[in-house]
VOGU-3710 file (C-alpha; in Angstrom, 3 decimals, decimal comma):
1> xxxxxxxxxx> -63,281/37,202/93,400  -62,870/40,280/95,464  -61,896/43,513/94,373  -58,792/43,692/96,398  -58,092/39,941/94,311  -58,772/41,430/91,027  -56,105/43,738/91,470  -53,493/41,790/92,978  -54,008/39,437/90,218  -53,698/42,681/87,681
11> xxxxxxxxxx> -50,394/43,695/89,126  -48,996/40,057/89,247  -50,163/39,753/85,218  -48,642/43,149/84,248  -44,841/42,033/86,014  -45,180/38,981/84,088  -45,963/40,299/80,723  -43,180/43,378/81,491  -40,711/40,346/81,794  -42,108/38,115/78,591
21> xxxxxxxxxx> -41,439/41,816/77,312  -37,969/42,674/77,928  -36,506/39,492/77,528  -37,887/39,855/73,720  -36,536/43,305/73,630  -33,180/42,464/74,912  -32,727/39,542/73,127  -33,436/41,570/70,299  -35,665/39,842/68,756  -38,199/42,531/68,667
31> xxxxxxxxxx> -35,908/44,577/66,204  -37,901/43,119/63,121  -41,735/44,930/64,510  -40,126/48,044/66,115  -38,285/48,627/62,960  -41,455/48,140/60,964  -43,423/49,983/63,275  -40,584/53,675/63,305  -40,590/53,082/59,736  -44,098/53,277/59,193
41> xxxxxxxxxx> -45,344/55,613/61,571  -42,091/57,659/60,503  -43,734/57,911/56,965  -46,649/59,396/58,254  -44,848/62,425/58,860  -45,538/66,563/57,953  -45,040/69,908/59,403  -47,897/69,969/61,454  -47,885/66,556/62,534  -44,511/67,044/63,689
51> xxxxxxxxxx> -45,430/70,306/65,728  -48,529/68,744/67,152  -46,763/65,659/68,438  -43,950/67,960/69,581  -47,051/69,300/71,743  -48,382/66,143/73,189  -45,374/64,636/74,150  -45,022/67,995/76,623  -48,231/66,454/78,377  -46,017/63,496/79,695
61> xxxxxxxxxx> -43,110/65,220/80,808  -42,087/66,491/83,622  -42,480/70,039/82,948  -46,203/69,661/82,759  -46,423/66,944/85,090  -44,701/68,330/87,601  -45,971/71,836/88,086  -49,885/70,380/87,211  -49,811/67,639/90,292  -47,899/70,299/92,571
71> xxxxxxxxxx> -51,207/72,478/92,307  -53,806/69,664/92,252  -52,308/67,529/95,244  -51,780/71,498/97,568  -55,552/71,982/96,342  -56,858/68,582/97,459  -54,966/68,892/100,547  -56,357/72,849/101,483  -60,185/70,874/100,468  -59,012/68,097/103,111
81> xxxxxxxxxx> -58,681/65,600/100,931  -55,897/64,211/102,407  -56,081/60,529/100,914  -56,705/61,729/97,341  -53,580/64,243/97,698  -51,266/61,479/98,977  -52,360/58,893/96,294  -51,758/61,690/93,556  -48,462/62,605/94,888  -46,957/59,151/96,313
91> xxxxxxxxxx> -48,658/57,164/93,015  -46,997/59,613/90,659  -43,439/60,525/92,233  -43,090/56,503/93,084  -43,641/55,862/89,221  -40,825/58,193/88,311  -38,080/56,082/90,978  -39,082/52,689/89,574  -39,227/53,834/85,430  -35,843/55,453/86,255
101> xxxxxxxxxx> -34,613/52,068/88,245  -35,895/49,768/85,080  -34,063/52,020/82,536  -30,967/51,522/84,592  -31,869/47,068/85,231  -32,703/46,521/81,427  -29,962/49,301/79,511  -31,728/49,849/76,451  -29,860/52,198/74,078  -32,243/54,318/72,493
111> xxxxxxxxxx> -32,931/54,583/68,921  -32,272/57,682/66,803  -34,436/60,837/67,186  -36,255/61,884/64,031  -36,270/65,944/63,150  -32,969/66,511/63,983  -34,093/66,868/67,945  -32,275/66,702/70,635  -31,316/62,973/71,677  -32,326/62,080/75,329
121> xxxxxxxxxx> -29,487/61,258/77,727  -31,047/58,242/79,413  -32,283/54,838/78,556  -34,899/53,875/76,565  -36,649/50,934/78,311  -39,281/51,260/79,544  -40,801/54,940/77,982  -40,686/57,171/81,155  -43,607/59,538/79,515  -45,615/56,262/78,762
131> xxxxxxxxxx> -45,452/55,008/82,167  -45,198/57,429/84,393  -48,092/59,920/82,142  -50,377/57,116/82,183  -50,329/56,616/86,018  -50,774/60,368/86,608  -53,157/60,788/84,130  -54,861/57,427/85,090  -54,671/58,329/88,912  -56,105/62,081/88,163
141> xxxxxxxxxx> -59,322/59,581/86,563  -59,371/57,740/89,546  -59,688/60,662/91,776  -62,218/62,543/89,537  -64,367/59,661/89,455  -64,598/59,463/92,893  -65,630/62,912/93,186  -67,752/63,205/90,504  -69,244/59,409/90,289  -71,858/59,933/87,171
151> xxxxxxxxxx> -68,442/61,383/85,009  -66,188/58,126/85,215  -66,541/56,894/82,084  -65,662/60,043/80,561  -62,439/60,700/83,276  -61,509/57,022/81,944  -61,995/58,203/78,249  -60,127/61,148/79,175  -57,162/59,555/80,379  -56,766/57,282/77,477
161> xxxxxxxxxx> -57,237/59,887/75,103  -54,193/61,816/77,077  -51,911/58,940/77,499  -52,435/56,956/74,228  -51,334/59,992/71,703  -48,343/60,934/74,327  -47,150/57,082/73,618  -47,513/58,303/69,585  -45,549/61,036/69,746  -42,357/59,267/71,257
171> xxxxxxxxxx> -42,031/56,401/68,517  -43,102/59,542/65,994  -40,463/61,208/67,234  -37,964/58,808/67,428  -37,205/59,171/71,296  -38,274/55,435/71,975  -39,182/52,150/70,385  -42,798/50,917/70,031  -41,805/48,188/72,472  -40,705/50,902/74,987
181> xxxxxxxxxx> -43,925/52,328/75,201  -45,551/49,257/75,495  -43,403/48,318/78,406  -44,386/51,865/80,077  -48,157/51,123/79,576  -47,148/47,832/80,909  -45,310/49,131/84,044  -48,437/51,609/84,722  -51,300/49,223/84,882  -49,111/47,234/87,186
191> xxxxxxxxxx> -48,470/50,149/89,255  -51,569/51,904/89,363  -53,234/48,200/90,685  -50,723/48,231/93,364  -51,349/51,970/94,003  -55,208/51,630/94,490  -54,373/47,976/96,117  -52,199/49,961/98,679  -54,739/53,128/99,263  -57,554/51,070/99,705
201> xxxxxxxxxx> -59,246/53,391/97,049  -62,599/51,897/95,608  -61,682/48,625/97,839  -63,278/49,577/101,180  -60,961/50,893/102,760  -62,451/51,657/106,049  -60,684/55,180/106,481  -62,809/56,287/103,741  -66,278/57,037/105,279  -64,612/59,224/108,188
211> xxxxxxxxxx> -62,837/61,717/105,615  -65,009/64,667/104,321  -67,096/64,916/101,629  -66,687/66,824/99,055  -68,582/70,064/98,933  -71,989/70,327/97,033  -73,539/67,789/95,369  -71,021/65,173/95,471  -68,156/67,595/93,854  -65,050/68,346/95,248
221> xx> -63,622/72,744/93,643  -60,832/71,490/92,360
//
């Protein structure tokens, strides 16, 4: 099977599993394990946890986010690397439309915040910072990997180590149900398929070979 297969087949598999999903969540008959789940993770809590998640969850937000892929996608485009710029920025801003358009399709009231915080205003399903952090941070991996090849494993293990403890912090702080997150992660390996399905990234895309290399030895002064 080809790669361009593999990934079509990803993307079909993550819709299918986001809709086995949601009709569990809004039949709401996943109540009993994200109850279980808040209440256990909510035990875990202490002062410092509580300030470091309060951290993390900054990572997938928008006020990170935002600012972060403004400089990397002008930088990538002043270095001429038009494709990776456009993948950053299209990949990422296109998450935020369809998370916002799936709160709005499946209406899932959010649960109570923990630590007296500020409730959020929108819905809960699926987790915004899950899905959308995970393709940014997942599409910055793919992008770093192509520039520095002999790193990818480590731009892959740096991705999941940004994206798995932002999905902690929002059941630890109450903003969203496990299932929520789930869904994002969900969402975002569906997306980021169709993303690199669509840019021909890693899939020869033939535009590829005629764009220029990265300076040095293989590196792109990011």
């Amino acid at each position: 099977m080809s790669v361009r297969r593999y990934l079509l087949a990803a993307a079909v598999v993550a819709a299918f599993v986001l809709l086995l999903l949601a009709r569990w969540v809004l039949a709401g008959e996943s109540m009993d394990f994200d109850s279980w789940i808040r209440e256990t993770v909510h035990s875990w809590a202490s002062p410092f946890l509580t300030k470091a998640m309060l951290g993390i969850t900054m990572l997938g937000s928008e006020w990170v986010m935002l600012p972060l892929g403004t400089v990397l996608v002008w930088r990538l485009a002043t270095l001429r690397h038009r494709r990776q710029a456009t993948l950053l920025a299209a990949g990422s801003l296109g998450a935020e439309l369809v998370s916002y358009l799936l709160k709005l399709t499946f209406h899932r009231l959010r649960p109570p915040v923990f630590f007296g915080l500020a409730p959020a205003e929108n819905y809960s399903f699926p987790s915004g910072h899950a899905f959308v952090g995970t393709v940014f941070y997942g599409l910055l991996a793919v992008i770093l990997a192509e520039f520095y090849s002999r790193r990818r494993m480590e731009a892959i293990a740096l991705a999941v180590l940004t994206v798995l403890p932002v999905g902690f912090s929002r059941v630890y702080l109450g903003y969203h149900y496990p299932t929520d997150v789930i869904g994002g992660w969900t969402c975002a390996a569906g997306w980021l398929a169709m993303v690199k399905l669509a840019s021909g990234a890693g899939v020869g895309n033939p535009g590829a070979k005629n764009e220029p290399r990265p300076r040095g030895s293989g590196a792109c002064d990011l």
